[in-house]
C-alpha positions as CSV (number, residue, x, y, z in Angstrom):
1,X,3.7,9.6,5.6
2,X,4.5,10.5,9.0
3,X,3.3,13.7,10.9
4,X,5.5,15.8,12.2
5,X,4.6,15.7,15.5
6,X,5.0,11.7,15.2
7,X,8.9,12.5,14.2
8,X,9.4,15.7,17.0
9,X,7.2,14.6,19.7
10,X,9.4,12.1,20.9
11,X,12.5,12.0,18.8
12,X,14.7,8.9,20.9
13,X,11.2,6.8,20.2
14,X,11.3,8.3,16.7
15,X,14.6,6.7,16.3
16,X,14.0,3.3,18.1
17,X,10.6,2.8,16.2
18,X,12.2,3.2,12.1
19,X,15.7,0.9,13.8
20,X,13.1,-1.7,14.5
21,X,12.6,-1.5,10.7
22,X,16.6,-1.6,10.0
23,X,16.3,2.8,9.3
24,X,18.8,4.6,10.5
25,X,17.1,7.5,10.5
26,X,19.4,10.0,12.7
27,X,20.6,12.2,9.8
28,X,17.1,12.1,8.2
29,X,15.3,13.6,11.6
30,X,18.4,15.7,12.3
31,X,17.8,17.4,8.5
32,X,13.6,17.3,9.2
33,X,13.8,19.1,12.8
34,X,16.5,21.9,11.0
35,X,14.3,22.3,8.2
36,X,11.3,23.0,10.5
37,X,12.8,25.4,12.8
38,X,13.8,27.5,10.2
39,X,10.0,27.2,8.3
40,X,9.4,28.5,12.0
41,X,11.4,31.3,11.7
42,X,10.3,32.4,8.3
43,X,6.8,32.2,9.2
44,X,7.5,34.4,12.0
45,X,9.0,36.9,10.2
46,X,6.4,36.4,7.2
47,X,3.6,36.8,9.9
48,X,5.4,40.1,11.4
49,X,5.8,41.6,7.9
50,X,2.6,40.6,7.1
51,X,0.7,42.6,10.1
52,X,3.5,45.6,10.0
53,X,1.8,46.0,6.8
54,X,-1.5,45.8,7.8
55,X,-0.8,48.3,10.5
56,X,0.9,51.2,8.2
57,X,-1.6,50.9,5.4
58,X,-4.0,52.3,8.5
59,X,-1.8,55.0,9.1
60,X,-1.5,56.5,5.9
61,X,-4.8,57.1,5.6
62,X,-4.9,59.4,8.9
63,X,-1.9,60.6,7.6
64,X,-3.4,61.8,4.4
65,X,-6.4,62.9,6.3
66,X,-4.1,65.0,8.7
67,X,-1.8,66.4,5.9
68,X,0.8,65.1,7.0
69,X,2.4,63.9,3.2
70,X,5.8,63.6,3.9
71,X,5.3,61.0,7.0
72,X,2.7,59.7,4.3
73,X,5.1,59.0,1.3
74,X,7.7,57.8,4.1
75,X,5.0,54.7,5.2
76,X,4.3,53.9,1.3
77,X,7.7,53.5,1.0
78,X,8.5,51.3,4.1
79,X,5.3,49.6,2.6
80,X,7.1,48.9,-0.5
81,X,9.9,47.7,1.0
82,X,7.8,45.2,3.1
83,X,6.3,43.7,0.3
84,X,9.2,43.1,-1.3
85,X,10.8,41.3,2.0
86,X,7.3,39.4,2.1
87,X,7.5,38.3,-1.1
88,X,11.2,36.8,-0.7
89,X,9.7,35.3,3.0
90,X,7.1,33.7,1.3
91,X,9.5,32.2,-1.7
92,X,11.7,30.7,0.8
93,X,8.6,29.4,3.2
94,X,7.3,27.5,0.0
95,X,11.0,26.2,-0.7
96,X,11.8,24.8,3.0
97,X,8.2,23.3,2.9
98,X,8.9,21.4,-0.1
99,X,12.0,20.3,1.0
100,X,10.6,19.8,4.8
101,X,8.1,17.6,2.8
102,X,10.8,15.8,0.4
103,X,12.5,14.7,3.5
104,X,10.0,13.3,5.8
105,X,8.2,11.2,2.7
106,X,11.2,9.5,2.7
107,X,10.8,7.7,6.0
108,X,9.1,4.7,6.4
109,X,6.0,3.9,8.9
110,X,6.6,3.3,12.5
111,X,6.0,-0.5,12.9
112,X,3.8,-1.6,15.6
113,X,4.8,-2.0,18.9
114,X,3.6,-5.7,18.0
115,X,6.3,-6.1,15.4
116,X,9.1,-8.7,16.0
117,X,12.7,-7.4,16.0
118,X,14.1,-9.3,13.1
119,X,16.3,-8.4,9.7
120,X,14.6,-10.9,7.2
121,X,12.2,-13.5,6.3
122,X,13.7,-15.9,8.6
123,X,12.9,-14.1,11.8
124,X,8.9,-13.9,10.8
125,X,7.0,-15.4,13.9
126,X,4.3,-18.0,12.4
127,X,1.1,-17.5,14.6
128,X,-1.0,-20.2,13.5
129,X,-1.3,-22.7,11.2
130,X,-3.8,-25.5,9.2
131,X,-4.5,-27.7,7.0
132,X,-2.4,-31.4,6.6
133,X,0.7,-31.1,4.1
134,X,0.4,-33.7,1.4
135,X,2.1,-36.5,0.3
136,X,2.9,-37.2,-3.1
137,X,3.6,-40.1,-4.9
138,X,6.5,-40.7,-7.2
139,X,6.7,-39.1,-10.5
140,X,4.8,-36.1,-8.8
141,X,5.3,-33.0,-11.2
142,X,5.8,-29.3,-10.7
143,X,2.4,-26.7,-11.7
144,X,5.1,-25.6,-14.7
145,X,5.4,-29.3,-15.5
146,X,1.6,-30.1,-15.1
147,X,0.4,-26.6,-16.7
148,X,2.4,-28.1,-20.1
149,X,1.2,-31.6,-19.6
150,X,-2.5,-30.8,-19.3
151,X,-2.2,-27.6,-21.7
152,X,-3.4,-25.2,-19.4
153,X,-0.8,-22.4,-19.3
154,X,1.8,-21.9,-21.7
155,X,4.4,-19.8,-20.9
156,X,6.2,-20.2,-24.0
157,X,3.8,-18.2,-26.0
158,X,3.6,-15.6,-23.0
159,X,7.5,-15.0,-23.5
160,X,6.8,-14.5,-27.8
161,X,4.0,-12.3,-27.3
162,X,5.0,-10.1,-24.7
163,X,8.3,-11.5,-22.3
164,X,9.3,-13.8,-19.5
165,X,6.4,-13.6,-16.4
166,X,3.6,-13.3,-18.7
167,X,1.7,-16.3,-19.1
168,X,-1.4,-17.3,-21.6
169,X,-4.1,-19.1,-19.3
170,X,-5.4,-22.0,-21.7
171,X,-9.0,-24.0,-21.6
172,X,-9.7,-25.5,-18.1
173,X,-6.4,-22.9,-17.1
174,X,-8.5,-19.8,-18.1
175,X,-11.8,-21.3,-16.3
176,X,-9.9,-21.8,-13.4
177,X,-8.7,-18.5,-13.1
178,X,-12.4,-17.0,-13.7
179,X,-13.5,-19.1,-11.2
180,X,-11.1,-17.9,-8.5
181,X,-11.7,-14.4,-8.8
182,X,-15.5,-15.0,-9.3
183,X,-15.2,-17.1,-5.7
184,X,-12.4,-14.6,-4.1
185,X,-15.2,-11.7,-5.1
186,X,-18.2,-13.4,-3.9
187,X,-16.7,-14.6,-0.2
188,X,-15.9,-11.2,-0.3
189,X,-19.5,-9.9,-0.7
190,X,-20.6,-12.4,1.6
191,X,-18.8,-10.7,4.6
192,X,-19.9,-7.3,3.6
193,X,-16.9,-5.6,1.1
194,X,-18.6,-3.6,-1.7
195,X,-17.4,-4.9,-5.2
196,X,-15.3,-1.9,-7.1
197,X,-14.0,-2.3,-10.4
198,X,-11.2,0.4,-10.8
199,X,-8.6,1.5,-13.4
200,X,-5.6,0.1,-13.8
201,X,-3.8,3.2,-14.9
202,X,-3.4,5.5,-12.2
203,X,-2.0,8.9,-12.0
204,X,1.1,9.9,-9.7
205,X,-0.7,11.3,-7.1
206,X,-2.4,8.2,-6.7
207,X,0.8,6.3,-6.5
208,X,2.2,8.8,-4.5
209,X,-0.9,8.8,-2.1
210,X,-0.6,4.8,-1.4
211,X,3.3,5.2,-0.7
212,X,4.2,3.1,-3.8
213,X,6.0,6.5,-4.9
214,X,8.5,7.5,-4.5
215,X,9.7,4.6,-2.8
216,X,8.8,2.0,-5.5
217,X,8.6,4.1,-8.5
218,X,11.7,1.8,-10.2
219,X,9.4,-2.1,-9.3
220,X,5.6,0.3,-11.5
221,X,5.7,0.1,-15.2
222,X,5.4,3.7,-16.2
223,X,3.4,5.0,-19.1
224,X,5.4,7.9,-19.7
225,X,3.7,9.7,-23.0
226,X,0.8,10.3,-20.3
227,X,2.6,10.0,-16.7
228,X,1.0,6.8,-15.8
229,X,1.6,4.1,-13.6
230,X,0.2,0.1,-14.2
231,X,-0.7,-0.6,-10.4
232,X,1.3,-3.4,-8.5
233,X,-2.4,-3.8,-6.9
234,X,-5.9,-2.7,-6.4
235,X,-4.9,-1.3,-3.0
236,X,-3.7,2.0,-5.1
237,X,-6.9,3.0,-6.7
238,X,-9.1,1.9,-4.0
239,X,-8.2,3.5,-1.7
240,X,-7.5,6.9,-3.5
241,X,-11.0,6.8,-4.0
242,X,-11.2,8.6,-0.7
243,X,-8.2,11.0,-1.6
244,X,-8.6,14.8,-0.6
245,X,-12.2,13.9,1.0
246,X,-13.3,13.7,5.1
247,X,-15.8,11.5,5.8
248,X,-18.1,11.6,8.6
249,X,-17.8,9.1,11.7
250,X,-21.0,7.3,10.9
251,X,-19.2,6.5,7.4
252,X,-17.0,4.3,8.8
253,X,-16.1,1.7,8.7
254,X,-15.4,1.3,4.5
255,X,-15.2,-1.8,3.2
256,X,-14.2,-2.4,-0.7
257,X,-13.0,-5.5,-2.4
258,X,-11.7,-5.3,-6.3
259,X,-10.4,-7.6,-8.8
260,X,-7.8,-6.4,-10.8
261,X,-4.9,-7.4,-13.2
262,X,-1.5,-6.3,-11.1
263,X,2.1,-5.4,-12.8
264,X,5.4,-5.6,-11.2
265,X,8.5,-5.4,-12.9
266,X,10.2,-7.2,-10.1
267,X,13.6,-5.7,-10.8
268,X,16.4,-8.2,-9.6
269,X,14.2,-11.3,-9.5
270,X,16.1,-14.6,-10.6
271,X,16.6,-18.0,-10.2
272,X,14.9,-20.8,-9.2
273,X,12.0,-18.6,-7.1
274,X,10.5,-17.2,-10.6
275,X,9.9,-20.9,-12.3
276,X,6.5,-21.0,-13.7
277,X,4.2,-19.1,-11.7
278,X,5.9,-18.1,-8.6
279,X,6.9,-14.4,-10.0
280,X,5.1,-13.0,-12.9
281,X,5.1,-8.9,-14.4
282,X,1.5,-9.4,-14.8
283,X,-1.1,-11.7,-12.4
284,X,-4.3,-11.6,-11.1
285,X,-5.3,-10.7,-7.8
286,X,-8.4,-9.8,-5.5
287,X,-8.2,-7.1,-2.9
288,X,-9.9,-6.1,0.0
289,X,-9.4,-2.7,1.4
290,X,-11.0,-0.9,4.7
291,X,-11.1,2.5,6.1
292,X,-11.4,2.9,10.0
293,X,-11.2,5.0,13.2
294,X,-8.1,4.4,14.6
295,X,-9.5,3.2,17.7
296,X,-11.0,0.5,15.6
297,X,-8.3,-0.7,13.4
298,X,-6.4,-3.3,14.9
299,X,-10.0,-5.0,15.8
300,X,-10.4,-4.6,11.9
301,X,-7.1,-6.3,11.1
302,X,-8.4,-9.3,13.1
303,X,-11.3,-9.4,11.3
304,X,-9.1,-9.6,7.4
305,X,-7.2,-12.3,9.0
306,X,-9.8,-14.2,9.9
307,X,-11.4,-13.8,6.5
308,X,-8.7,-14.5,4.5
309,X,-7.9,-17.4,6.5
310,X,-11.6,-18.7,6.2
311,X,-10.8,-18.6,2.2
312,X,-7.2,-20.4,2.3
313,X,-8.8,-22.9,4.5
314,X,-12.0,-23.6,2.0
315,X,-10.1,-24.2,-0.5
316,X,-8.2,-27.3,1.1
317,X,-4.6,-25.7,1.0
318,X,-2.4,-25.9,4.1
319,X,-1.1,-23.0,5.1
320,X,0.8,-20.9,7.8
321,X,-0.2,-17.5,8.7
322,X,3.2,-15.3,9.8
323,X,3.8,-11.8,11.9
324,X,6.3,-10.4,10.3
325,X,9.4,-8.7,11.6
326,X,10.3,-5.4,11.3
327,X,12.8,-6.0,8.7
328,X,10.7,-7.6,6.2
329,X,8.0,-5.1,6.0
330,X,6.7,-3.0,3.8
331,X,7.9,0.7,3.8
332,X,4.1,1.6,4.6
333,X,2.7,-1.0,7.1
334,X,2.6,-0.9,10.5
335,X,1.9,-4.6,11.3
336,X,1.6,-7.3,8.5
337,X,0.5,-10.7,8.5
338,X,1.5,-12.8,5.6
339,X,-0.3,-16.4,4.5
340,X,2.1,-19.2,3.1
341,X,0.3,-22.1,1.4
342,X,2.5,-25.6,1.3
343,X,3.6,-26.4,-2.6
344,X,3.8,-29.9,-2.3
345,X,6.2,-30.8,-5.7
346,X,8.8,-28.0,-4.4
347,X,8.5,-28.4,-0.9
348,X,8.2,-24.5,0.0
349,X,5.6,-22.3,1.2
350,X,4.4,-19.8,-1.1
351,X,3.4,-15.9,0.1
352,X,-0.4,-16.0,-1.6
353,X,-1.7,-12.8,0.6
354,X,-0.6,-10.1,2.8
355,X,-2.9,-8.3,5.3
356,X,-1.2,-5.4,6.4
357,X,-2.6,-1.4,8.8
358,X,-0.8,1.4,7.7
359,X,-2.5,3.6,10.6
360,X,-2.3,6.6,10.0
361,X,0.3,6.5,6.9
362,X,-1.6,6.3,4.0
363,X,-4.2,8.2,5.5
364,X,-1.9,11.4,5.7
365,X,-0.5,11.3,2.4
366,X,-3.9,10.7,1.0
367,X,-5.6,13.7,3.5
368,X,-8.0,10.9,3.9
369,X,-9.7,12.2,7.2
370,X,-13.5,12.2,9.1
371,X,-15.3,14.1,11.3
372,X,-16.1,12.9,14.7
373,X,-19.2,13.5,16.6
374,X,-17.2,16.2,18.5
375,X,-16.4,17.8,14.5
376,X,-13.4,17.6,15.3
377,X,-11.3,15.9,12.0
378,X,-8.9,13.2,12.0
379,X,-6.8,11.1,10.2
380,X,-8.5,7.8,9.3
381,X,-6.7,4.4,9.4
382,X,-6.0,2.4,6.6
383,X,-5.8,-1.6,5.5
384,X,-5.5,-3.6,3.2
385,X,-5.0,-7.6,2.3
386,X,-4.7,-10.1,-0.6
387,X,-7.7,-11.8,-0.8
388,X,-6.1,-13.2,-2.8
389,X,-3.8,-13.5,-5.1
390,X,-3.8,-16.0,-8.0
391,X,-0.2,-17.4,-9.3
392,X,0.9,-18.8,-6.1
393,X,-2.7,-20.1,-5.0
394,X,-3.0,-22.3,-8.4
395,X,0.9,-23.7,-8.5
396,X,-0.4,-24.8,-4.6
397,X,-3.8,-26.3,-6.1
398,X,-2.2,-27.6,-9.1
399,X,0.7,-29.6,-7.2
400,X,-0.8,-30.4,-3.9
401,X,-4.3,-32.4,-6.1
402,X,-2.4,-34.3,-8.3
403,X,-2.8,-37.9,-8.8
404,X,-2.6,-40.4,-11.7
405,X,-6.2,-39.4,-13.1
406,X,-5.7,-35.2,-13.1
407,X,-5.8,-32.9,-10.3
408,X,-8.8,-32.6,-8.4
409,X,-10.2,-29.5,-7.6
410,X,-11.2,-28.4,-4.2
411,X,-15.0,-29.0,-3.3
412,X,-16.1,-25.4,-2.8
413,X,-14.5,-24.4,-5.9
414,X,-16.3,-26.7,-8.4
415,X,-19.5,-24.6,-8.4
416,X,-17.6,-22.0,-10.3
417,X,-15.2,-24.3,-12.4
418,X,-18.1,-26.4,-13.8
419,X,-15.4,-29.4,-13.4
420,X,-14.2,-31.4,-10.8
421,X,-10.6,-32.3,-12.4
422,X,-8.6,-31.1,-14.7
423,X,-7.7,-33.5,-17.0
């Protein structure tokens, strides 16, 4: 969340930063700078109570000592009374914290000054691009259409067994999806991201710690017999790992990478978008995830780019990498670049990743912080990036390699498949 001196410091850049991300968030800083001047005034008076007390509990001792009872009695009773004003002071403190709190969890991040201006996907700014965009011959089929006639997904029996946007992975289906994450995990490795395997259940101060609650509490399936949440992505658990703990500067940076299974209940979601495997509840995805100073951090989300596009690009998909615009970002992100790969039966380009810094966001909600070499502690940045997600990377693989004799799979890929084609 933001600090408050991020929201008071400079209150018209306050204002300009959260418009950029379509927030008007006049009221909401009018409410937060009213609710902190008055949990200034209660201190104050808390504080002056507090000492007041301090100071006659001295006296009545030398009051004792000098016999002087009656002035005695007098000071346990003005005693008395300050506790009880104390104790009223320190009720409304916790109150107007809370609520001081409530309010400023509610605004988003401040987007990066490299952010574009924009309301929606269609002002993203495309920064680079690669690969060559197929052509297809007639009678080309959709991945739905080639997962049935090759027998490698069936979402039919996803929808009897559990619902719509669960799919069963079938025979060279299943070994291609153990070969991705095996691959995703291993390039991973390879550039230095320590392999965590986390839960999948997390508690609601994990969610909260992330910024998927409150904000997204309605898209999380909820366990609610034991107040848990299925994670949307390994981004929650691995990076509460460092919840509630300071590192020291010679810690950083972090680098962790994790496969798990994600859930979304993408509320609202219809149409002809969620065909197949373009929106599921329930996918696979690889994640990596890195802790820095904040000096360091924007160098850092060069660096995921880079490596993510090195991934997209090995696995002979063309792609498009966008910046996107401060109306299509997340509520936590600062600066977020998305990758597109081409589907070549529908002729669109398909979100498979997102590499976003949340600054200092996360890292306050989390009270993730290090120690400097001047032990002084700070707030550590956080990022995080799809690295990558499955669904949308196999529709591409599926559509883009077909041919009359199956669909060929990319060179660097066959180690793990054990197969060149699926046939």
């Amino acid at each position: 969340m933001l600090t408050l001196k991020q929201i008071r410091d400079d209150r018209a850049r306050t204002l300009e930063r959260l418009a950029v991300k379509g927030f008007d968030a006049a009221q909401a800083v009018e409410q937060i700078e009213k609710l902190d001047d008055r949990r200034k005034e209660v201190q104050s008076s808390l504080d002056a109570s507090l000492a007041e007390q301090n100071a006659i509990a001295k006296q009545i001792g030398a009051l004792m000592s000098q016999g002087k009872r009656d002035e005695a009695e007098a000071a346990k009773a003005r005693t008395a009374s300050l506790k009880e004003s104390s104790r009223r002071l320190d009720e409304e403190l916790r109150m107007v914290t809370e609520e001081l709190n409530a309010q400023i969890v509610l605004l988003p991040n401040f987007p990066s000054e490299l952010v574009p201006q924009g309301r929606s996907a269609e002002d993203n700014v495309v920064v680079r691009s690669g690969g060559t965009l197929p052509t297809l011959g007639d009678g080309a089929l959709p991945h739905w259409e080639l997962a049935r006639k090759y027998d490698i997904i069936d979402f039919e029996l996803g929808v009897k067994l559990t619902g719509a946007g669960f799919p069963v992975y079938k025979g060279q289906g299943a070994k291609l999806q153990r070969a991705l994450i095996a691959y995703f995990l291993d390039m991973n490795a390879a550039a230095g991201y320590l392999e965590i395997e986390p839960p999948i259940l997390v508690n609601e101060a994990s969610g909260f710690g992330t910024g998927q609650l409150p904000d997204k509490e309605g898209q999380m399936y909820h366990a609610t017999a034991d107040n848990f949440y299925l994670i949307p992505t390994a981004e929650v658990p691995v990076t509460n790992i460092y919840r509630d703990v300071i590192l020291n500067e010679e810690d950083l940076p972090v680098r962790l990478t994790a496969y798990t299974p994600c859930f979304r209940r993408e509320a609202g979601s219809y149409g002809k978008d969620v065909r197949g495997l373009n929106r599921l509840h329930q996918f696979d995805k690889v994640e990596i995830v890195r802790l820095e100073r904040p000096e360091d951090s924007y160098r850092a989300l060069d660096e995921m780019v880079a490596h993510v596009e090195g991934i997209v690009a090995s696995l002979e998909l063309p792609y498009r990498i966008l910046r996107l615009c401060g109306g299509d970002m997340s509520f936590t992100s600062a600066l977020t670049y998305d990758f597109e790969v081409w589907s070549a039966a529908q002729e669109r380009w398909l979100e498979v990743s997102s590499v976003s810094n949340f600054e200092s966001f996360q890292a306050n909600r989390l009270k993730l912080r290090y120690r400097d070499h001047e032990r002084k502690v700070r707030l550590a940045h956080t990022l995080n990036g799809s690295s990558l997600a499955l669904p949308r990377i196999v529709a591409a693989l599926l559509e883009n390699n077909q041919s009359t004799d199956g669909v060929r799979i990319p060179t660097a890929l066959q180690p793990y498949t054990k197969f060149e084609a699926i046939k």
